[in-house]
N, C-alpha and C positions, 0 to 999 in steps of 0.2 A: 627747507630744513632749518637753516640760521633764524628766520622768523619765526618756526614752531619752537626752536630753543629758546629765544629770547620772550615770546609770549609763556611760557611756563619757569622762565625766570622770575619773570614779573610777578606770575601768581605764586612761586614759592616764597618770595618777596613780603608779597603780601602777607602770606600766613605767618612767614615768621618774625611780621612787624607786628602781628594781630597777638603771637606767641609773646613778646615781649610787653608790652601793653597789658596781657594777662599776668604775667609774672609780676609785673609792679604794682598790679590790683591787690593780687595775692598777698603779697610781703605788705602791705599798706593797713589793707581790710584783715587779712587772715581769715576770711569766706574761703571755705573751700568749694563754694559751690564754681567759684573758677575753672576748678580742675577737668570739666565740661568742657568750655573753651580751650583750655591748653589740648583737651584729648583732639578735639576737632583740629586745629589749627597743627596739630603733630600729624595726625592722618594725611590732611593735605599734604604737609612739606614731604612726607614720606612717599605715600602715592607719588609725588612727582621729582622726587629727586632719587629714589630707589633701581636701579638697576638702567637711569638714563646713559645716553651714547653722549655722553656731553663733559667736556673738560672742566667745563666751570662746576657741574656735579660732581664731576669724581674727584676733585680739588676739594671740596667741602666734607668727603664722606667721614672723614674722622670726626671731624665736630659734630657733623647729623649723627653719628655712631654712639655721642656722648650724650645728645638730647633725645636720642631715641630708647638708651638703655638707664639714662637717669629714671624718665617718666616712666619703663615697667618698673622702677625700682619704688615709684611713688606709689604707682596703683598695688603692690607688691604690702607694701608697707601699710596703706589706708584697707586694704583687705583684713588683714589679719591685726586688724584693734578689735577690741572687745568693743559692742555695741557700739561702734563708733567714736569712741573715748578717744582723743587723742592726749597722751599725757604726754610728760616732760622732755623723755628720750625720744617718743614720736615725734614730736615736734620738731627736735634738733635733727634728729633725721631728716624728716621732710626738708626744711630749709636748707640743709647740705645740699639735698639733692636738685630742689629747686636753684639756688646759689648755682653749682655746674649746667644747669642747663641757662641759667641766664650768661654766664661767664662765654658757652658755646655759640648763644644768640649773638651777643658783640663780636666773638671770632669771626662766624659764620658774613654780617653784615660785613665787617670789615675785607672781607675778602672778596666781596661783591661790592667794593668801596663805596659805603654808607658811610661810611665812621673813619 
């Protein structure tokens, strides 16, 4: 069981080193076609950290709570622009939203001592 824990440690790991690697493309490029990646790499960590019997999950669930309801608030947001337009207040929006889910990746790593 301690091995099955730790091997889907590793892979939530991974996804949410793959999450933050997205997020710094994002803010750099401003391609939204990232948001592809962030969705994948959120599924994962969710898939595997959602309803786990594991201390080091339930320890993180506030943070995952915070990168799991930012990003519907992303797709939320890029939904209802007109043709896809993102203007001014879109914009400052999304960055808010992106900004807390990157703020929750560092909490997140930090508590599985990355950082």
């Amino acid at each position: 069981m301690e091995q099955e824990a730790n091997e889907n440690h590793i892979k939530f790991i991974d996804a949410l080193m793959r999450l933050g690697g997205t997020i710094e493309a994002l803010f750099r490029e401003g391609d939204v076609s990232h948001f592809s990646e962030m969705n994948a790499a959120i599924k994962e960590m969710y898939a595997l950290q959602h309803g786990a019997d594991d201390d080091a999950f339930r320890a993180i669930d506030p943070e995952c709570a915070v990168v799991y309801g930012n990003f519907d608030m992303i797709v939320g947001v890029l939904r209802s622009t007109e043709e896809g337009r993102i203007d001014e207040a879109t914009r400052r929006a999304l960055d808010k939203f992106l900004h807390n889910i990157a703020e929750a990746v560092v909490n997140i790593a930090a508590m599985f001592g990355l950082v």
